[in-house]
C-alpha positions, 0 to 999 in steps of 0.5 A: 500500500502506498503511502499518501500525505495529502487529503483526497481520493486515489485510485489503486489497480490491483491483479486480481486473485486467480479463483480457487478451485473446489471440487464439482458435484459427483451425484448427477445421472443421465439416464437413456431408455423408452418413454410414455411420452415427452420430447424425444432425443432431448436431455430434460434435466429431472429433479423429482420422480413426480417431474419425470411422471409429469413430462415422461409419464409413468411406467410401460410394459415395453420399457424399464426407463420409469422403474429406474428413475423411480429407484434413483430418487428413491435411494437418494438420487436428487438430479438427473438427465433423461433422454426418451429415444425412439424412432423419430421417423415412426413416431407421431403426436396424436391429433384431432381436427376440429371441423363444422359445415365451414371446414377445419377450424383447429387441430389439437395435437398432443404435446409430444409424440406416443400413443398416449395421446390416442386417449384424449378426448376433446370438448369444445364450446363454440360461439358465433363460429368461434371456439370458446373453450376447450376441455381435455380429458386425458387417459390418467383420469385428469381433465385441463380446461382451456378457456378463451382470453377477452379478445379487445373487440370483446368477443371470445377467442380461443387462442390458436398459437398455445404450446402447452406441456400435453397439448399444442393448438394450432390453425391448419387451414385459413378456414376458421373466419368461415366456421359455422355457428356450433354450439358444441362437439366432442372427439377423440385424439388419434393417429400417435405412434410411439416409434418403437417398432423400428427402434435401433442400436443408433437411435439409442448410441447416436453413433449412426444419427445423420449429419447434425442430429444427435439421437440418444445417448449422443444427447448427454454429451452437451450435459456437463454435469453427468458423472454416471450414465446407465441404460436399463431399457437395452435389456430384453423384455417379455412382452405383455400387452397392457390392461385395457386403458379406462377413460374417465367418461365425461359429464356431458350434461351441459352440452347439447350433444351430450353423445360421446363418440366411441374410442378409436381402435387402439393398435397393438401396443409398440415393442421394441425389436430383439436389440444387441445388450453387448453392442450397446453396453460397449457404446455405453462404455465408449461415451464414457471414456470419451467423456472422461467424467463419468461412469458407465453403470452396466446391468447383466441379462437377467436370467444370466448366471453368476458364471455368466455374468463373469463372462460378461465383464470380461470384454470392459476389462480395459476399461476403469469408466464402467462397473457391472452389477449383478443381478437384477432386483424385485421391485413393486409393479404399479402395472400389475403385468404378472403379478405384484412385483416385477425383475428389473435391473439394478442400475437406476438404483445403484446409480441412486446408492452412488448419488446418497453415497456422494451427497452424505460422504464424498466421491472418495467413499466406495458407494458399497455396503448401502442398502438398496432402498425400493429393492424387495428381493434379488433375482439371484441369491449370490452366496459367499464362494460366488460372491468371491468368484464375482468379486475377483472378475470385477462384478459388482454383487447385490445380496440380501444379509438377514437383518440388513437388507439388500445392500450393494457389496462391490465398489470394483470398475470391470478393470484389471488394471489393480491402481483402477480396480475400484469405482471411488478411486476411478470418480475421483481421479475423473472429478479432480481432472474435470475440477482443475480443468474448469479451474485454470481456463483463466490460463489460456492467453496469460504469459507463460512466464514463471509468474503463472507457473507460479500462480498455477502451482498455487492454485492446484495446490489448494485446491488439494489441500482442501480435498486432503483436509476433507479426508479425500486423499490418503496420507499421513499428511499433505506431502503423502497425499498429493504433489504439485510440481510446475515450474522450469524443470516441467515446462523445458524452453522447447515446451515453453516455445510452443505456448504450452505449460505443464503441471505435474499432478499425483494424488494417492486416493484413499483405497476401500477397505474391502477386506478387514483384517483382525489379527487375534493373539492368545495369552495365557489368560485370555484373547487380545486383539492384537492389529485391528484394520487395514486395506489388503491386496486382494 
């Protein structure tokens, strides 16, 4: 601070401060897979099961998207992204053409694409040739009211431009100044296709979308916050035709036609054809470590043995950015479809076990040994030896422990590479990466001089230190736990020439105490616990 004798106002500059870093939210799913309803190849961020049901719809025969979002919030998921992927070709939005005498006068067509939108059924109120409102009764039994504004000149005009979340209003003709005086009508929504049919690897991956389209799993790569990504709808599914859909018959007293139409025929409902699980869990995989920031959370077939199921794992071994659960869970079916309860996979659960794990603890803690919420039963009952066997090939078990529930008893990534083997290790190297790139974009420009190296080392070094201090690193203390280095000896004249500077980073994560050693001396008189604790090599 300089020093001033004469009474006034100075101005000072001062360089500011590079921003620390801190460490990025860990508990984000992206989820891809079959929908009721909804935009289609579009990422629509998820904070609640009861927005997923308001835009997505509920659970369907033909898909599991639905029962694993549900397991994610119910297992303490509090954010995810989910994509509706179907046949854009095939697909279609419901519609129906309100006409009288004068022609077309309005077209009501369902928010988005599916044959949901084959169970709306429209009522309308007209007035001098105008619609003045409009009532919608929509399969789940609710009914939304549509009234027309006071237009200036004070007569009643049904808006004709309104894009609502369920229903969109539109003019298809120049007819409506022509309409008739109608007193009322009513009539059936029809011609939604779900696009499941024609469903292929492609409109799930993306990888084969056309020039400038992105389709599926694609979609996820413009959300940033994504760190576990998972697919339950890749699995085979038996298919059974849903329950006949009840429409709640509407009080048609107060129209002067108070016939209600018949529904339209409702075609078979949509199946997707046999599709290849391998194929998609391998593009799954490829996002993943293409992405670098996020985990792929696989899910077996789900009458596959434990021996199977080691197989299974077997082509990822490779890879440390995805981990394999089995087997499947029990869950209570809304549906009815054969029973009270129906197999679905794990993933959307355990991705929500990963979310409930990182808010309570960190990324650093293993998401294992939690118990399973929502989940009544596993597909497979796993026992010790095979649970062994599952465990060295690098698959994740799901067991049921009298008294203790059902709980995830596996943290390891489907790698054979042992300083990868475990999933916390892999998310938080993956958060520490993203964290310190997102951190030190302020470099880019700045001189690459021993004053940024300087300020780079400063800023890379707290930002360690804080995740140490939080007991995210291992480590006696700071030395142990982490190492910074950027300076000269990093960054040679040769690198310096050509705009680069280089940080050397190393981190020892704290490793999952997967096996509990309790060494038990004897004495002459009684039994001392001699060594309790500690990590060993499996």
């Amino acid at each position: 601070m300089r020093t001033y004798r004469t009474p006034g106002i100075y101005f000072e500059q001062k360089d500011a401060a590079a921003a620390l870093i801190g460490p990025l939210r860990t508990d984000v799913a992206g989820f891809v897979g079959l929908a009721m309803q909804g935009p289609l190849h579009t990422a629509v961020r998820i904070e609640s099961l009861t927005q997923f049901a308001n835009v997505f719809g509920g659970p369907m025969p033909q898909a599991f998207l639905a029962y694993a979002v549900q397991g994610f919030f119910a297992n303490g998921g509090a954010t995810c992204w989910v994509v509706r992927a179907a046949d854009p070709a095939a697909a279609a939005a419901a519609s129906l053409d309100i006409v009288d005498a004068g022609g077309t006068v309005l077209t009501v067509r369902a928010g988005s694409p599916g044959s949901w939108g084959n169970g709306i059924l429209a009522r309308w109120m007209t007035r001098a040739g105008s619609i003045v409102s409009l009532t919608l009764h929509y399969p789940d039994g609710t009914e939304e009211l549509i009234r027309s504004p006071r237009a200036s000149n004070g007569d009643d005009v049904l808006p004709t431009d309104l894009i609502a979340p369920r229903v969109r209003l539109g003019l298809p003709s120049g007819a409506f100044h022509n309409a008739q005086p109608v007193s009322a009508g009513m009539g059936w929504l029809a011609g939604g296709a779900d696009g499941l049919d024609t469903l292929t690897e492609s409109h799930i991956t993306g990888e084969d979308a056309p020039p400038g389209v992105r389709w599926g799993l694609a979609t996820l790569e413009l959300i940033d916050e994504i760190a576990m990504v998972a697919i339950p709808d890749i699995m085979p599914k038996l298919r059974i035709p849903p329950r006949a859909r009840r429409v709640k018959r509407p009080d048609c007293r107060d129209l002067e036609q108070p016939i209600e139409p018949p529904p339209p025929t409702q075609p078979a409902p949509e199946f997707p054809p046999e599709l290849k699980p391998d194929a998609l869990q391998e593009a799954l995989v490829r996002h993943c470590e293409k992405m670098h920031d996020r985990i792929a959370i696989l899910d077996p077939i789900e009458n596959m043995a434990p021996q199977e199921a080691i197989h299974a794992a077997l082509p990822f071994g490779t890879s440390s950015f995805a981990a394999l659960y089995y087997p499947w869970i029990v869950v209570d079916d809304p549906l009815r479809l054969t029973g009270l309860v129906r197999t679905i996979p794990s993933s959307g659960a355990v991705a929500g076990v990963f979310a409930r794990s990182d808010r309570k603890y960190g990324v650093h803690k293993p998401p294992a040994n939690e118990v399973v919420q929502g989940a009544l039963n596993v597909r497979f009952a796993v026992d010790d030896v095979l649970h062994g066997e599952l465990n060295d090939a690098g698959v994740n078990v799901l067991r049921s422990f009298p008294g203790r529930g059902i709980r995830v008893a596996g943290a390891r990534t489907t790698s054979r590479d042992t300083l990868w083997r475990f999933v916390n290790v892999r998310r938080l190297i993956s958060m520490i990466e993203k964290a310190i790139d997102k951190g030190t974009q302020w470099i880019v420009f700045e001189p690459n001089a021993a004053l940024l190296r300087s300020e780079i080392d400063r800023v890379v070094r707290s930002f360690l230190e804080s995740l140490f201090r939080r007991g995210m690193l291992d480590g006696a203390d700071s030395d142990e736990a982490y190492t910074v280095k950027c300076d000269a000896a990093t960054t040679p004249p040769e690198e310096e020439d050509r705009g680069r500077v280089i940080c050397q980073i190393g981190v020892l994560p704290p490793p999952p105490a997967e096996f509990v050693v309790v060494v038990i001396g004897k004495t002459q008189n009684a039994m001392e616990i001699l060594k309790e604790g500690g990590a060993i090599d499996a």
